[in-house]
C-alpha positions, 0 to 999 in steps of 0.5 A, a space after each residue: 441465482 446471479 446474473 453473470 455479468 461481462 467484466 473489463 478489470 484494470 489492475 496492475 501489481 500483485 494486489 490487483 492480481 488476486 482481485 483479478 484471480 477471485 473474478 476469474 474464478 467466479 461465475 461472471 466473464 473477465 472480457 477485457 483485462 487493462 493494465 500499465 504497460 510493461 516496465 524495465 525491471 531488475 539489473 538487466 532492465 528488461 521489459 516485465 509485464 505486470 502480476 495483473 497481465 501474467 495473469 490474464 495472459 495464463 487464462 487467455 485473456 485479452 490484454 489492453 496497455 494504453 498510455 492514456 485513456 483520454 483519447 477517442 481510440 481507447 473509448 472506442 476499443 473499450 466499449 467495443 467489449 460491450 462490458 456491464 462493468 469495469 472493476 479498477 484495482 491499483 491500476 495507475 492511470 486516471 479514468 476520464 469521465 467517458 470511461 467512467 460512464 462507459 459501461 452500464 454499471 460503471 466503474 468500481 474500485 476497491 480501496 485499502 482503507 474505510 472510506 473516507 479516511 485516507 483517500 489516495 496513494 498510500 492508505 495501507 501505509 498512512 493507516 499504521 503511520 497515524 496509529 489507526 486502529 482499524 483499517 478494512 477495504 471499501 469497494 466504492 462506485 468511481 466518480 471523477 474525484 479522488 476516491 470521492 465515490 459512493 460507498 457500496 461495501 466496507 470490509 474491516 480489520 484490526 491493525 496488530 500492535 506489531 503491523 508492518 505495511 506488508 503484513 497488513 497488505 496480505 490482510 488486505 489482499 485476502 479481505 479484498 477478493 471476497 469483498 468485491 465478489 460479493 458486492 458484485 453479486 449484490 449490485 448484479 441482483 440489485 441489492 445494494 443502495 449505495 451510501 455517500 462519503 461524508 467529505 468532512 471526514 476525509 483525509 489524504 493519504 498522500 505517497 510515501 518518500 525516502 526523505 520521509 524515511 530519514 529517521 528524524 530523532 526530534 519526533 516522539 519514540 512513538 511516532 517514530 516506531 509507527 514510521 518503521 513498520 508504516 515504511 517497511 517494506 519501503 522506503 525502509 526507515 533509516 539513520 546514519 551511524 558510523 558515517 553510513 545510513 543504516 536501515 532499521 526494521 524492528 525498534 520498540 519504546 521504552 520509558 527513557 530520555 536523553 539528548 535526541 539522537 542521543 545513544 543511551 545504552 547498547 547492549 544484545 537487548 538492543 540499541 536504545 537511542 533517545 528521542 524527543 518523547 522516551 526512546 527507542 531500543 532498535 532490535 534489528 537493522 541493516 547496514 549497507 551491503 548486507 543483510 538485515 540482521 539482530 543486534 548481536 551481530 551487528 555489534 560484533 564488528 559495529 560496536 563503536 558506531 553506537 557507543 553510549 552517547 554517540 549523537 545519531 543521523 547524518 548532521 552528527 557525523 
């Protein structure tokens, strides 16, 4: 039998609300919840509290917002809960290394990536983007570097042919809970020897930016797929077409050449644009204002903005 352990989590999207969820429901007690203060949100930017504090809100939980962590005062009130453990999901803010040593197991967090491949902000994302076949969630024992910890667990998934950072987020999502649950049990009943990061195997997986999602034609058809299923659900990669940036979300490679940028062909089958290897026929996009939608209907008022040989992005216009 497991010993139930007291449990602060620090967790602040949706993600982090499911790890949160998977604790709760298990055999071990959540006595503190930490998340990032409320934020304004929508037209209206009013304040909204995170998925993370929603939820621990429901269940009754205490719920702890610091600015910071560095100061005396939030060490103070964090060993007040008198945790075995701290549990860091996508939380956002840096843990000193007195917190990190605060409570008597540590710190764990879980990670969307095998470690130590893509370290940072974007693993989910950078994983598609590079062309990774394999991705996974490690749960790592925290130490002062950027995900330079100890590995106690790795949990693996394959990265389909047609991933999108969001689908491969509600893999993830669902691998991770299981993981850490089962990793806590193992490190409660002391049956996990943890394992070193190879640092010459390391990479970063630094954030994604709405310059990087401005389609660049020179890049290969391949790259440049990889790039709008690595940025949707955002930033969204996008290109100008009739003196307007158009999102793209579904595109695939096909064996042609042409001037990069370069229109090839434009039919219900799709907008085939040259790049600087082969070519991408864009099967779904965006214009602003509306809706993301299929080819035919974009071409039926939109047509003479991809008229074979138009030269496409915002330097062509």
């Amino acid at each position: 039998m497991t010993q139930p352990l007291r449990i602060i989590f620090a967790g602040t999207p949706d993600f982090a609300a499911r790890h949160l969820q998977a604790l709760i429901d298990s055999e071990h007690q959540v006595v503190g919840v930490y998340s990032q203060p409320d934020r304004p949100a929508g037209r209206g930017k009013k304040l909204k509290a995170s998925e993370v504090k929603q939820l621990a809100l429901e269940h009754g939980l205490a719920v702890f917002q610091p600015q910071s962590l560095k100061t005396e005062d939030a060490l103070n009130e964090l060993n007040s809960l008198n945790a075995d453990i701290m549990i860091v999901v996508a939380y956002g803010l840096i843990l000193p290394k007195a917190i990190l040593a605060a409570p008597k197991l540590g710190c764990l967090n879980v990670h969307g990536s095998i470690l130590p491949r893509w370290r940072g902000a974007a693993p989910i994302q950078r994983a598609i983007w590079a062309g990774d076949e394999q991705t996974g969630v490690t749960i790592m024992q925290m130490d002062e570097g950027l995900d330079t910890g100890d590995m106690l667990h790795i949990s693996r998934c394959p990265i389909d042919a047609d991933e999108t950072s969001a689908s491969l987020y509600t893999k993830l999502a669902e691998l991770g809970p299981t993981a850490l649950i089962s990793t806590i049990n193992k490190l409660a009943n002391g049956e996990i020897t943890p394992e070193p990061q190879n640092d010459a195997d390391a990479n970063y997986a630094k954030k994604l930016s709405k310059d990087e999602a401005n389609i660049d034609w020179s890049m290969s058809a391949v790259q440049i797929e990889r790039n709008i299923r690595a940025f949707n659900p955002w930033p969204i990669c996008f290109t100008h077409m009739g003196g307007q940036p158009v999102k793209i979300y579904q595109a695939q490679v096909v064996a042609q050449s042409g001037r990069a940028g370069e229109v090839l062909a434009s039919s219900k089958q799709g907008i085939v644009v040259a790049c600087g290897e082969q070519a991408l026929s864009i099967t779904q996009l965006q214009p602003q204002g509306k809706k993301p939608m299929a080819i035919n209907d974009f071409l039926n008022g939109r047509s003479d903005w991809v008229t074979p040989g138009t030269l496409l992005g915002e330097n062509n216009e």
